[in-house]
C-alpha beads as a LAMMPS data file, in Angstrom:
LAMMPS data file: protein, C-alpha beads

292 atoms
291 bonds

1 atom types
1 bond types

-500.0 500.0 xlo xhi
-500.0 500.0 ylo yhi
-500.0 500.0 zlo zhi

Masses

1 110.0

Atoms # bond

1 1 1 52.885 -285.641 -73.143
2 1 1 49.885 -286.390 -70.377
3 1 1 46.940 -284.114 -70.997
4 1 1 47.223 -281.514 -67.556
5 1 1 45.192 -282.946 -64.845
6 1 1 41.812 -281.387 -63.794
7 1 1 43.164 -280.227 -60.449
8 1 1 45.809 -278.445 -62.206
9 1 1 44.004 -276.971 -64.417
10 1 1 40.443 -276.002 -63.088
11 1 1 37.739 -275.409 -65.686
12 1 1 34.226 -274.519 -64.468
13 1 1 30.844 -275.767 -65.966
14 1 1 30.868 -273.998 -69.273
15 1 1 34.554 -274.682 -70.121
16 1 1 35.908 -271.566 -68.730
17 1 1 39.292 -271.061 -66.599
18 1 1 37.958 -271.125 -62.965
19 1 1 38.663 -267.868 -61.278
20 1 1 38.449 -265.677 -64.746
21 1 1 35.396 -267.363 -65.877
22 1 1 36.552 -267.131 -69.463
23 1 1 36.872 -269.280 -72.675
24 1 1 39.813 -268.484 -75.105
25 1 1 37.491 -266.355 -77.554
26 1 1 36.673 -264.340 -74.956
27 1 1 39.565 -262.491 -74.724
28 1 1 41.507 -259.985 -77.041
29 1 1 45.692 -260.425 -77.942
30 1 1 45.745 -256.888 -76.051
31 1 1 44.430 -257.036 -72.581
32 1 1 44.648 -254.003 -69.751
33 1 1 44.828 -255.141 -66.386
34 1 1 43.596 -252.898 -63.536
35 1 1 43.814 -253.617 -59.727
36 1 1 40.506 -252.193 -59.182
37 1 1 37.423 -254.143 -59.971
38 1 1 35.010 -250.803 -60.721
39 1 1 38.039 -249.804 -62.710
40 1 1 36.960 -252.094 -65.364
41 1 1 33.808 -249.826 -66.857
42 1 1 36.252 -246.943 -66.794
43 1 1 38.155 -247.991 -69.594
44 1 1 35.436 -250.045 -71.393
45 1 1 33.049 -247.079 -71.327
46 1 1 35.449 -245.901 -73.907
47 1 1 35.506 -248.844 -76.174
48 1 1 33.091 -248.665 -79.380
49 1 1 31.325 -251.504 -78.422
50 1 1 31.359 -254.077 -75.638
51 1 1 30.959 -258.250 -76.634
52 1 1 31.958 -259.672 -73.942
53 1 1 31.356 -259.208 -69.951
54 1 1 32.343 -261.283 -67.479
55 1 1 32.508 -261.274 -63.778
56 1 1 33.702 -264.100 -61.302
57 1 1 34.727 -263.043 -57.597
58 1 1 37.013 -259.673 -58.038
59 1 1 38.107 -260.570 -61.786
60 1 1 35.414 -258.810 -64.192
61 1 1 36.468 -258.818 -67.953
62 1 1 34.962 -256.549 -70.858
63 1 1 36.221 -257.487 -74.114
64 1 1 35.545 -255.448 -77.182
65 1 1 36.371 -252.858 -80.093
66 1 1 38.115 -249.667 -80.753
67 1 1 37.640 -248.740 -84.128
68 1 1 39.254 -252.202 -85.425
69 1 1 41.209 -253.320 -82.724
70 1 1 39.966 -255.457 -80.115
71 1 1 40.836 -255.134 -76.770
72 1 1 39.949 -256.719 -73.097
73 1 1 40.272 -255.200 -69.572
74 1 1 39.999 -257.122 -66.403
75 1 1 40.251 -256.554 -63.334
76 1 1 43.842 -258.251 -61.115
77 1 1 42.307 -257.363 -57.632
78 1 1 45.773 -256.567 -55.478
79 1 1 48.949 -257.947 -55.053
80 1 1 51.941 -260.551 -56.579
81 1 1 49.586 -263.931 -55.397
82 1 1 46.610 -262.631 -57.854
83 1 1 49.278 -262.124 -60.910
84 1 1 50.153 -265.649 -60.120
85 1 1 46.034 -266.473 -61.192
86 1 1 45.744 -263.948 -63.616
87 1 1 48.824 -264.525 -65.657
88 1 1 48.554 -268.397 -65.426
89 1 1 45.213 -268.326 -66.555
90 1 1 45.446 -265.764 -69.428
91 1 1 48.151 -267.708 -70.809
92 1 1 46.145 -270.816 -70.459
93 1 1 43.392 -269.452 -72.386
94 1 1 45.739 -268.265 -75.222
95 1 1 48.298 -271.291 -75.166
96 1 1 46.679 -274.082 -73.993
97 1 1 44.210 -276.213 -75.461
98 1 1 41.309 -276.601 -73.054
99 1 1 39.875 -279.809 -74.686
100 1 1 43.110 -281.718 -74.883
101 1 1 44.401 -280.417 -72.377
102 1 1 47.802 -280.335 -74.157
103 1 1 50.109 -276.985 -74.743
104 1 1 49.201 -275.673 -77.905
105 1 1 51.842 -275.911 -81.025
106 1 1 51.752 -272.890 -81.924
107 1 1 52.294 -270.453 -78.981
108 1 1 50.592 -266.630 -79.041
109 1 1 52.033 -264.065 -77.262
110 1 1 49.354 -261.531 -75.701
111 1 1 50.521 -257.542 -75.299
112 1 1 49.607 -257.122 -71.747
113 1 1 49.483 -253.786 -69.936
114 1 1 48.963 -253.118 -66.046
115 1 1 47.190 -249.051 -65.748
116 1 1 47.248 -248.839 -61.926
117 1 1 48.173 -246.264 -59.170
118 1 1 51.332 -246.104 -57.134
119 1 1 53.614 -244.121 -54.925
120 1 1 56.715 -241.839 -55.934
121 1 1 60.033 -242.640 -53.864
122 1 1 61.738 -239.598 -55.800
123 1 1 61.126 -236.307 -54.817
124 1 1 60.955 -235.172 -58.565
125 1 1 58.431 -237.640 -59.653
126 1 1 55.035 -235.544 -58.293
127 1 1 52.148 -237.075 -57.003
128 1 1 49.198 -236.660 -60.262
129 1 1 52.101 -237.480 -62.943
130 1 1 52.787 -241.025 -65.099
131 1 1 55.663 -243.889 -64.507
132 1 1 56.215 -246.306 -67.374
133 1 1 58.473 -248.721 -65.807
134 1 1 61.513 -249.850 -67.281
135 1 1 61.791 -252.805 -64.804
136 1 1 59.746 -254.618 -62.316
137 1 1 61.869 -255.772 -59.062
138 1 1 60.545 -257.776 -56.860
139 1 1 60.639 -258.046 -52.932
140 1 1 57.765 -260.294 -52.915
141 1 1 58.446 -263.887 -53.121
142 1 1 56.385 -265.431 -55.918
143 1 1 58.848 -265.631 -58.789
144 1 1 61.287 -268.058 -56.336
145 1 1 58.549 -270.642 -56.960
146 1 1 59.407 -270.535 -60.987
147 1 1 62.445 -271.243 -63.079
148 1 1 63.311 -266.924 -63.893
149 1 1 66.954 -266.275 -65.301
150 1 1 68.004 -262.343 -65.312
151 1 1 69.953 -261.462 -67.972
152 1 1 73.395 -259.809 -67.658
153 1 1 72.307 -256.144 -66.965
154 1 1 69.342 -257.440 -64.703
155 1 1 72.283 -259.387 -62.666
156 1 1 74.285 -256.407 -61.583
157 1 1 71.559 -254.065 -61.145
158 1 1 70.256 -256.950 -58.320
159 1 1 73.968 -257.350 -57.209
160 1 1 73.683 -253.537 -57.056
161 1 1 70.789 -253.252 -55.507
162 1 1 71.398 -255.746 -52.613
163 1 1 74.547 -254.362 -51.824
164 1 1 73.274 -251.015 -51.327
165 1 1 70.108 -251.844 -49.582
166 1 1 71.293 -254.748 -47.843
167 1 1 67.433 -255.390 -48.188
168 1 1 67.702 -259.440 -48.322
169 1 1 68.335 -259.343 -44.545
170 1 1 64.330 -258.453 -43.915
171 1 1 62.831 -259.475 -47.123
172 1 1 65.028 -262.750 -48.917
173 1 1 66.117 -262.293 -52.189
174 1 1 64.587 -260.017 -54.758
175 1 1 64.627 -260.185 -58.215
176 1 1 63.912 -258.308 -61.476
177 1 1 62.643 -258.497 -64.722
178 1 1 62.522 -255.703 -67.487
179 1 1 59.311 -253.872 -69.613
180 1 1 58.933 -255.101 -73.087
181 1 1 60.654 -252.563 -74.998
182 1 1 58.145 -253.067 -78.397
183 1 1 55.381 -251.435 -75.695
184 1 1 57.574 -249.124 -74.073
185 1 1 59.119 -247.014 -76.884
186 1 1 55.230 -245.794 -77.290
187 1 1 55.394 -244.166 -73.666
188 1 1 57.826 -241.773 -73.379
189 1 1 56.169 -238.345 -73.215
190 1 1 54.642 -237.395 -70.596
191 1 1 55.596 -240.206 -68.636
192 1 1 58.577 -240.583 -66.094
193 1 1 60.887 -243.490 -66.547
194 1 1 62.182 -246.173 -63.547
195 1 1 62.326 -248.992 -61.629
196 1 1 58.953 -249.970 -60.002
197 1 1 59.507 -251.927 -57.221
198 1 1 56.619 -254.511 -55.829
199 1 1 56.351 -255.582 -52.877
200 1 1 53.595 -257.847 -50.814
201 1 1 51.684 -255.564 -48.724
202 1 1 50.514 -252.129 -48.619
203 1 1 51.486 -251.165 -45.033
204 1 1 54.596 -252.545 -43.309
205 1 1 55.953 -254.170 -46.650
206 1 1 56.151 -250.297 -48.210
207 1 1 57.179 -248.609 -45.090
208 1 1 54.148 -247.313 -43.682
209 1 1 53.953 -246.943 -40.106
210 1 1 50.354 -247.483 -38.263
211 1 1 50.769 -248.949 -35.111
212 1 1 53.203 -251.814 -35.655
213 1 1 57.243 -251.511 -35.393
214 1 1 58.662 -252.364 -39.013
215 1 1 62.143 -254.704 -39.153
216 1 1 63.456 -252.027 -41.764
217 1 1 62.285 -248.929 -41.121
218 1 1 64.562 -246.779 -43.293
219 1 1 62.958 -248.977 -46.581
220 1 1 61.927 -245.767 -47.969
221 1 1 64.983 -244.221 -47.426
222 1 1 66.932 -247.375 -48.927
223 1 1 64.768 -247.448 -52.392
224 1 1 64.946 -243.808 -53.255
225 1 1 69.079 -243.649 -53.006
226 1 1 69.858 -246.810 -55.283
227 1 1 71.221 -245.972 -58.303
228 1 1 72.966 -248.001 -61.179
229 1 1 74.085 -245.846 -63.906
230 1 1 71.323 -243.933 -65.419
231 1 1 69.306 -246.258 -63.487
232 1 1 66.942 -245.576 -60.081
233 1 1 63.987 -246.640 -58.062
234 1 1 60.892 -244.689 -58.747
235 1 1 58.195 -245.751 -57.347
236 1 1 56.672 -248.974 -56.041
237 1 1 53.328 -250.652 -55.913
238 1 1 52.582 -254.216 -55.485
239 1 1 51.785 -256.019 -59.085
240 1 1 54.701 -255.015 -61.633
241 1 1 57.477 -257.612 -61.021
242 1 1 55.175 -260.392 -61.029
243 1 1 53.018 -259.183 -64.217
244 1 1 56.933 -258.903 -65.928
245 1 1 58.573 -262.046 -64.382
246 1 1 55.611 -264.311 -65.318
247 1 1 55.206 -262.445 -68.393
248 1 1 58.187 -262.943 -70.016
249 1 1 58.722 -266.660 -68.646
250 1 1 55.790 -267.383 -70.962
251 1 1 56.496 -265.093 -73.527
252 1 1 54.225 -261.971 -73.800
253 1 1 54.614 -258.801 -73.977
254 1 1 54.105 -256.714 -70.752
255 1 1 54.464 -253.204 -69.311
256 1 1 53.237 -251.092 -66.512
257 1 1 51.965 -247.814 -66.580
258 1 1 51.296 -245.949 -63.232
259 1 1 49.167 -242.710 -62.105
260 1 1 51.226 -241.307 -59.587
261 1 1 48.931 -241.015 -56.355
262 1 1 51.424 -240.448 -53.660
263 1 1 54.972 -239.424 -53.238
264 1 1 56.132 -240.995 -50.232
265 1 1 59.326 -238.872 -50.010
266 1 1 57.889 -235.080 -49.419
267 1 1 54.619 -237.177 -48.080
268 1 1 51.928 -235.728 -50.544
269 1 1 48.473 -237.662 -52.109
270 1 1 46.704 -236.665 -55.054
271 1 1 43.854 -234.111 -54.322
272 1 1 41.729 -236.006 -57.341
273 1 1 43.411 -239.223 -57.872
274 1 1 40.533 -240.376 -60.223
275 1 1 41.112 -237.260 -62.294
276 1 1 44.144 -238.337 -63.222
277 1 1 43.812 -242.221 -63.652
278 1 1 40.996 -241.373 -66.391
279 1 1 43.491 -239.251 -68.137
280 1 1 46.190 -241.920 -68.199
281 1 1 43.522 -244.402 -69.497
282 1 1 42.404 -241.907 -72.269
283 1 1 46.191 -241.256 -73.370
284 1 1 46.759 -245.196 -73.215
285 1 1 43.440 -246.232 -75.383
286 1 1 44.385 -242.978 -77.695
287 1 1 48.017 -244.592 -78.048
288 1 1 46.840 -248.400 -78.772
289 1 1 44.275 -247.378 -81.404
290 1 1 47.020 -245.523 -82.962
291 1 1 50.209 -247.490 -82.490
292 1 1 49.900 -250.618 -80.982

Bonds

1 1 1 2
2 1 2 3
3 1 3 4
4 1 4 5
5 1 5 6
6 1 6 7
7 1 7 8
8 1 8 9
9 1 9 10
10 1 10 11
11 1 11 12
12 1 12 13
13 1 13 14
14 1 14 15
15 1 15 16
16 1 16 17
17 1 17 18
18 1 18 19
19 1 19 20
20 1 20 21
21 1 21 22
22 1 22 23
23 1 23 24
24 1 24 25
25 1 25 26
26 1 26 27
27 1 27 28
28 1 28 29
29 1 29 30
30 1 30 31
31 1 31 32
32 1 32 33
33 1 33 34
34 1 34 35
35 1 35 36
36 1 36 37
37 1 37 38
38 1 38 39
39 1 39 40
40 1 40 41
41 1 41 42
42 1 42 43
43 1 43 44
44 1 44 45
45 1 45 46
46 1 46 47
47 1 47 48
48 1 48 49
49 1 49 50
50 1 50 51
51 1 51 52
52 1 52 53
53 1 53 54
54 1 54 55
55 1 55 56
56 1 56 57
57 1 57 58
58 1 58 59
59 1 59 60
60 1 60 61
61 1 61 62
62 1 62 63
63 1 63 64
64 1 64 65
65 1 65 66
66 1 66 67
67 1 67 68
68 1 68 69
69 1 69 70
70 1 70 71
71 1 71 72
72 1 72 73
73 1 73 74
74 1 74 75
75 1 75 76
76 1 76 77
77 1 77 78
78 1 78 79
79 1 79 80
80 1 80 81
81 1 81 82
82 1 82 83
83 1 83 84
84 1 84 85
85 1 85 86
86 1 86 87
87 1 87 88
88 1 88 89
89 1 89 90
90 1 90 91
91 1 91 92
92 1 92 93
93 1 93 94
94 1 94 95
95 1 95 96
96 1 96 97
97 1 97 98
98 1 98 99
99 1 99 100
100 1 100 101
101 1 101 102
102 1 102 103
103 1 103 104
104 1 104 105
105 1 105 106
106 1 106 107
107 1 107 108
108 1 108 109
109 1 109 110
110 1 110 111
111 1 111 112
112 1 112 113
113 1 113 114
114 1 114 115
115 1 115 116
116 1 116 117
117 1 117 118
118 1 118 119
119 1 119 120
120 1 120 121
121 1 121 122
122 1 122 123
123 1 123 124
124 1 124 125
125 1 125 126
126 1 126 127
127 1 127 128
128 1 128 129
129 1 129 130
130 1 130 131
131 1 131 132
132 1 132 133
133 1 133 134
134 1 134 135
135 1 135 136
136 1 136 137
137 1 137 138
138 1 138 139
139 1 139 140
140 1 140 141
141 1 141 142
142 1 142 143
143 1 143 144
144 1 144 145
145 1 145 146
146 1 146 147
147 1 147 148
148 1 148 149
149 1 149 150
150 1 150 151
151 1 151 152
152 1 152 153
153 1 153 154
154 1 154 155
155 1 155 156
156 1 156 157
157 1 157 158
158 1 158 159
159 1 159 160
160 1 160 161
161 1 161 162
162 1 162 163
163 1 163 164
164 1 164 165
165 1 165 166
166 1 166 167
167 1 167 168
168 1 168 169
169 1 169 170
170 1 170 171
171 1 171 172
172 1 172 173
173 1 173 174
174 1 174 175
175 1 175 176
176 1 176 177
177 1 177 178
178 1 178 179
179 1 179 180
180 1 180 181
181 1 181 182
182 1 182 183
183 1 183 184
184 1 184 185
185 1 185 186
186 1 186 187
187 1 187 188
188 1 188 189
189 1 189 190
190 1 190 191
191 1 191 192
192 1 192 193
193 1 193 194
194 1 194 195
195 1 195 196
196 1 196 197
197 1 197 198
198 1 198 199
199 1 199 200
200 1 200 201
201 1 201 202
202 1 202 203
203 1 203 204
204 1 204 205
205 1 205 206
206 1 206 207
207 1 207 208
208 1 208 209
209 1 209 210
210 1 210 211
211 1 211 212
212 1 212 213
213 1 213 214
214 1 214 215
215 1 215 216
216 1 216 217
217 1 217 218
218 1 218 219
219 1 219 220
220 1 220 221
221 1 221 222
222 1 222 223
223 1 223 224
224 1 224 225
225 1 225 226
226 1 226 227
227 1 227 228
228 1 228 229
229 1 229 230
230 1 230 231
231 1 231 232
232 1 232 233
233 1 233 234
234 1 234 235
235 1 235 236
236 1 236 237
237 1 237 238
238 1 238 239
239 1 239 240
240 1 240 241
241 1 241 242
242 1 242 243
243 1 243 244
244 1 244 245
245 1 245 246
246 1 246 247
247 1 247 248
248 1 248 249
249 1 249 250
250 1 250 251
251 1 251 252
252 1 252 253
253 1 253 254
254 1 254 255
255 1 255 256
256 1 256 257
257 1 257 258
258 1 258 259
259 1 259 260
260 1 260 261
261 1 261 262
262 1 262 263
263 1 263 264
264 1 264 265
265 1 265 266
266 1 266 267
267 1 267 268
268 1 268 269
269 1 269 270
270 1 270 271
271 1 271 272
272 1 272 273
273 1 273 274
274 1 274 275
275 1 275 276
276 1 276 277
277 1 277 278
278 1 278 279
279 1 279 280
280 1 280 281
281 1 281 282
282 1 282 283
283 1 283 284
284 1 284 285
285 1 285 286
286 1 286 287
287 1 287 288
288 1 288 289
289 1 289 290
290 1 290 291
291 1 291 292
């Protein structure tokens, strides 16, 4: 096999991965990604001790230790197209060998979990309260540029899903991807359970009206009345499909957890949104030095 060219795989001056600016130590097997770059020292300010910190445009990294466990945060910035960096380059740095240039033999598979903020399309999901998704489905575009096959169940619930939204007439085809269930099983109390939807934008691509017209202005309405079984929409945000599509195309281990910050159906936001995005992070670092 040809060593991956240089434009195809940047590295910077010290051997890093361009837009992370890290090297394969660098990073822990567990890594929490956040949306927010000044959400970064909010989770490491709970970590023992901090080796590693690392900052290159909006991606900032701190790696280091909980009791025994090591464990990274960095920061995604917003939306599907900065997965697409994020998740390339993480696995990079844990499957790739950055002097050859060749795929590694041995492959590792990284545990990686999104803590960000979202909005509630059920009315019984309150704004201040926890989603772990169950799925990721995407109305974004990015995982049509890579080689993604749903399984059985993830076929009918988008056959499902299209029918009932007729959504693909605005948006093209979606498509979904599901939690890794060896993460999941540790999130069940107090957190809801769903299907976060992502989608490309904050405004017009989630149904927010400013001062533009929006092709499918009953979106909202659409999302919070699919149902497939036991399953339904609840709540979307604009990084989950990608993190789970990529993630399981190159074999890690991913799930979302969300703070709650607005429920778009009875049109409430959180009164101390930061309030309760410390407390998720506390019951997520309290869970991974005790489980994961």
């Amino acid at each position: 096999m040809n060593p991956i060219a240089s434009s195809e795989l940047i590295l910077n001056d010290r051997g890093a991965v361009y837009h992370l600016d890290l090297r394969p130590e660098e990073i822990a097997s567990t890594i929490v990604t956040v949306g927010d770059p000044g959400r970064v020292k909010e989770v490491s300010k709970y970590f023992d001790t901090i080796e590693v910190s690392r900052q290159h445009r909006e991606f900032i990294t701190h790696t280091g230790w909980i009791g025994n466990k090591r464990i990274s945060v960095l920061s995604s910035g917003i939306g599907p197209d900065n997965i697409d960096i994020v998740l390339n380059e993480l696995d990079a740095l844990a499957n790739i060998d950055l002097q050859t240039r060749q795929p590694k033999q041995q492959l590792q598979s990284l545990n990686i979990i999104r803590l960000g903020t979202s909005g509630s399309l059920q009315a019984d999901i309150p704004v201040d309260s926890f989603v772990a998704s169950t799925h990721g489905l995407g109305i974004d575009n990015l995982l049509h540029f890579y080689r993604l096959q749903q399984n059985e169940e993830e076929s009918l619930l988008i056959q499902s899903f299209l029918t009932q939204t007729q959504i693909q007439n605005q948006t093209g085809l979606p498509y979904i991807s599901s939690a890794a269930p060896s993460l999941l099983k540790h999130f069940v109390s107090p957190f809801h359970q769903g299907i976060t939807v992502t989608c490309p934008g904050f405004y017009g691509p989630q149904g927010r009206v400013l001062r533009l017209g929006l092709q499918n202005p009953d979106l909202v309405n659409r999302l919070t009345s699919f149902r497939f079984g036991a399953h339904r929409i609840s709540n979307f945000e604009m990084e989950t499909a990608a993190i789970y599509g990529l993630g399981r195309l190159m074999g890690h281990h991913c799930l979302a957890l969300n703070v709650i910050v607005a429920n778009r159906v009875v049109q409430e936001f959180s009164k101390n949104a930061a309030a309760q995005i410390d407390r998720l992070i506390q019951l997520f670092l309290t869970t991974f030095s005790e489980s994961i």
